[in-house]
C-alpha positions as CSV (number, residue, x, y, z in Angstrom):
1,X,211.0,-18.2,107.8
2,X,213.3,-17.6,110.4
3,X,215.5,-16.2,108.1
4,X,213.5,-13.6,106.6
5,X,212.0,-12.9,110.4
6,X,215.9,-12.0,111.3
7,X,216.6,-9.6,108.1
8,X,213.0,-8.0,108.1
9,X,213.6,-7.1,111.6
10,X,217.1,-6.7,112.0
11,X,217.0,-9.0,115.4
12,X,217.3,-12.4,116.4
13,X,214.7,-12.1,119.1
14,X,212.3,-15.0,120.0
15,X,214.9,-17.2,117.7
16,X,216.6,-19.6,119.4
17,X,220.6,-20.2,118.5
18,X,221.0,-23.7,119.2
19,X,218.5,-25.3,116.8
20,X,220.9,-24.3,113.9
21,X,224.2,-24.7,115.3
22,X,222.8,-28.5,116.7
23,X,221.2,-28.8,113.0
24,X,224.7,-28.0,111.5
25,X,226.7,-30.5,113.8
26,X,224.1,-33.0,113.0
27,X,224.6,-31.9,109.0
28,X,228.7,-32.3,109.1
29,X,228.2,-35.6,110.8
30,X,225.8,-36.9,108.5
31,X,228.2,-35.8,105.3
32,X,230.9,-37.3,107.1
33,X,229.6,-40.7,107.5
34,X,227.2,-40.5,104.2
35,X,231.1,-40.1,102.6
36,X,232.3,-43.4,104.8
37,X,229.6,-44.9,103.5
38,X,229.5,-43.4,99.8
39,X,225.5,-42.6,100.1
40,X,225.2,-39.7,97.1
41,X,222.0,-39.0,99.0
42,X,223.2,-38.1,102.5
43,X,226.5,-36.3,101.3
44,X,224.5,-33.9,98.6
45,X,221.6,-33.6,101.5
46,X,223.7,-32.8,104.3
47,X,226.5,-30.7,102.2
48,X,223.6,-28.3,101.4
49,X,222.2,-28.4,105.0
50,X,225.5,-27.6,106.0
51,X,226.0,-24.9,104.3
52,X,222.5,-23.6,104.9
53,X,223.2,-23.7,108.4
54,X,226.2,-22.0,108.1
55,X,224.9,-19.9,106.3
56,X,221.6,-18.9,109.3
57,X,224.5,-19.0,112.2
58,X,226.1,-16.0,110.5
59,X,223.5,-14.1,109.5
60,X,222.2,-15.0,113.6
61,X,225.9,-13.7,114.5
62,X,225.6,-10.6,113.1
63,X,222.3,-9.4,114.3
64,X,222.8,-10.7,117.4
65,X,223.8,-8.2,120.2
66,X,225.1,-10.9,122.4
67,X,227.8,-12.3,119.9
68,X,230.4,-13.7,122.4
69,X,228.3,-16.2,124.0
70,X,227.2,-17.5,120.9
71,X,230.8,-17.5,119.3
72,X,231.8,-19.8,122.3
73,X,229.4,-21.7,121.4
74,X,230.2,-22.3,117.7
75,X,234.0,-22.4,119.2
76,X,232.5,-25.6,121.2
77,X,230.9,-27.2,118.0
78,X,233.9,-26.5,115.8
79,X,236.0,-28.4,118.5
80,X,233.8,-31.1,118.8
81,X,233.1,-31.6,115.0
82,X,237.8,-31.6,115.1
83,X,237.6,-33.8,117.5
84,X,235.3,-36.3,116.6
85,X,237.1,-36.2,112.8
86,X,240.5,-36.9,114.7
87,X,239.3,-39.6,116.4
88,X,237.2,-41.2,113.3
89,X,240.6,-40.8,111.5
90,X,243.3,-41.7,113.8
91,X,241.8,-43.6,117.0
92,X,239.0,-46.2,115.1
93,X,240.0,-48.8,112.9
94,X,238.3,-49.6,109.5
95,X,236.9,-52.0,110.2
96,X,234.3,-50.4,113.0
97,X,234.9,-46.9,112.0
98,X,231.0,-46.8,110.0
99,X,229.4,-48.2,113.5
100,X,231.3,-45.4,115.5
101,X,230.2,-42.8,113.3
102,X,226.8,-43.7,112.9
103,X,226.4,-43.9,116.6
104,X,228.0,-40.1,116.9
105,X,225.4,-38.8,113.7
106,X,222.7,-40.6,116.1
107,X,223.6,-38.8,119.1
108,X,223.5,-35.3,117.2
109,X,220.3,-36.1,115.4
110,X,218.6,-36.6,118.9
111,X,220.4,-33.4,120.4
112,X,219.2,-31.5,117.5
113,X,215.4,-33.0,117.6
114,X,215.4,-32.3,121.3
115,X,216.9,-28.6,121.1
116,X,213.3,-26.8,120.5
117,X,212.2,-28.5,123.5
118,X,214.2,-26.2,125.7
119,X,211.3,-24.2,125.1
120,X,208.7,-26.1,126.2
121,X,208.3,-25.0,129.8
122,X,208.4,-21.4,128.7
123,X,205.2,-22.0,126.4
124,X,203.6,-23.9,128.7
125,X,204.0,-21.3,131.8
126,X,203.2,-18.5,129.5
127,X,200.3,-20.4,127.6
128,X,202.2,-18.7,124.1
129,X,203.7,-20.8,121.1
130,X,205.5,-16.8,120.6
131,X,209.1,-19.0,121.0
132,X,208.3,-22.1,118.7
133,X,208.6,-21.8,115.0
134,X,205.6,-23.0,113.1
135,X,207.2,-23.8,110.1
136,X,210.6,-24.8,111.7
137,X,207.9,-27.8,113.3
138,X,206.5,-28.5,109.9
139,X,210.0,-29.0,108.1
140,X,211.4,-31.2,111.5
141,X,208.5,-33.6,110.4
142,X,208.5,-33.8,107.0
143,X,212.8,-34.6,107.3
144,X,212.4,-36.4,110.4
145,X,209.6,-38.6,108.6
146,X,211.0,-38.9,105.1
147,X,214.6,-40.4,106.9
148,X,213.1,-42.5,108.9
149,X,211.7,-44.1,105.9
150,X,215.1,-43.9,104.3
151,X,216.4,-45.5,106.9
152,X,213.9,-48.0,106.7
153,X,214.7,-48.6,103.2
154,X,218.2,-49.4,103.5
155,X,218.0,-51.1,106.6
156,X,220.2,-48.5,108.6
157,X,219.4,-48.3,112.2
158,X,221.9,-45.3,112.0
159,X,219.5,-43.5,109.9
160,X,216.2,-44.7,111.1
161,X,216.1,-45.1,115.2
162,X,217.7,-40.9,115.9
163,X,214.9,-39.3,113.6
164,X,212.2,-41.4,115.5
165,X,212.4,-38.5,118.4
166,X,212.3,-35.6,115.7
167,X,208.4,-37.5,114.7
168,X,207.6,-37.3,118.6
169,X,209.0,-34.0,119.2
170,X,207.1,-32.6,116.5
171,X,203.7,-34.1,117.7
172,X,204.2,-32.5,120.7
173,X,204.8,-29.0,119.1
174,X,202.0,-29.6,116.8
175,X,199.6,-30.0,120.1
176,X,201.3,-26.9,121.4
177,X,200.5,-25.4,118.2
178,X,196.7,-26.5,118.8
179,X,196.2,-26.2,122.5
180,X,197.9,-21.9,122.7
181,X,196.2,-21.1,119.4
182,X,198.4,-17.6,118.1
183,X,195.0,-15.9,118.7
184,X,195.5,-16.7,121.7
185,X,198.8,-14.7,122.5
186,X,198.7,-11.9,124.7
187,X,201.2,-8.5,123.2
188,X,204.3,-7.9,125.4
């Protein structure tokens, strides 16, 4: 819905950035080590979140008036992303390379389940949920739910513990959603 909020209106405002470029970091990583690991179901999940994400930054990028911020930003991911695949490659050993990764895919899952939160002050002082994407909350629950239990299926603490915070983040939304009804929201 985000999406088709930026093309009806030609503008990204009220849309945060970071939410999709943390989202595709977290997606990269996860096809990255679901490949390690030869998991079909993360590499074809996270290959089309990836893409999908990819796909929202530029779209963001173009109807953003304030592109060179944000391309710094993407600059900053794309290094990170390089870097981290340098150091999978050269610096870690076989042996302890899955461990390594799964702790950096953990450390992006939790970034990206705690990027909305940025928010939270700013709904709270202004008593609005305006900033906070309804169904962005709905979909954060369903995927951070349905890997948890994956997770919990296969017994990967890689998988399971970072999508625990993406549950709890979206409760707290949800109550936001509940206690500054929309109704509730005063026009700018």
């Amino acid at each position: 819905s985000d999406l088709r909020q930026i093309l009806a209106t030609k503008s990204v405002e009220n849309i945060q950035f970071l939410p999709f470029l943390t989202t595709d970091a977290n997606n990269l990583s996860w096809l990255g080590y679901g490949c390690l690991k030869g998991d079909g179901t993360l590499i074809t999940v996270n290959a089309i979140g990836a893409a999908l994400q990819t796909l929202y930054i530029l779209v963001y990028l173009y109807y953003s008036p304030a592109k060179r911020p944000l391309l710094l930003q993407v600059l900053l991911l794309l290094a990170v992303v390089v870097t981290g695949c340098g150091y999978f490659t050269i610096m870690v050993d076989t042996g302890t390379r899955l461990t390594h990764l799964g702790l950096f895919c953990s450390v992006f899952t939790i970034s990206m389940y705690l990027s909305p939160l940025a928010d939270l002050a700013k709904v709270v002082r202004s008593k609005s949920t305006r900033c906070l994407s309804f169904p962005l909350t709905v979909t954060t629950f369903m995927a951070s739910s349905s890997w948890t239990l994956y997770g919990l299926q296969l017994h990967d603490p890689y998988i399971t513990v970072p999508n625990v915070p993406g549950i709890v983040t979206s409760l707290v939304r949800f109550w936001l959603f509940q206690r500054y009804r929309r109704e509730q929201d005063k026009p700018y």
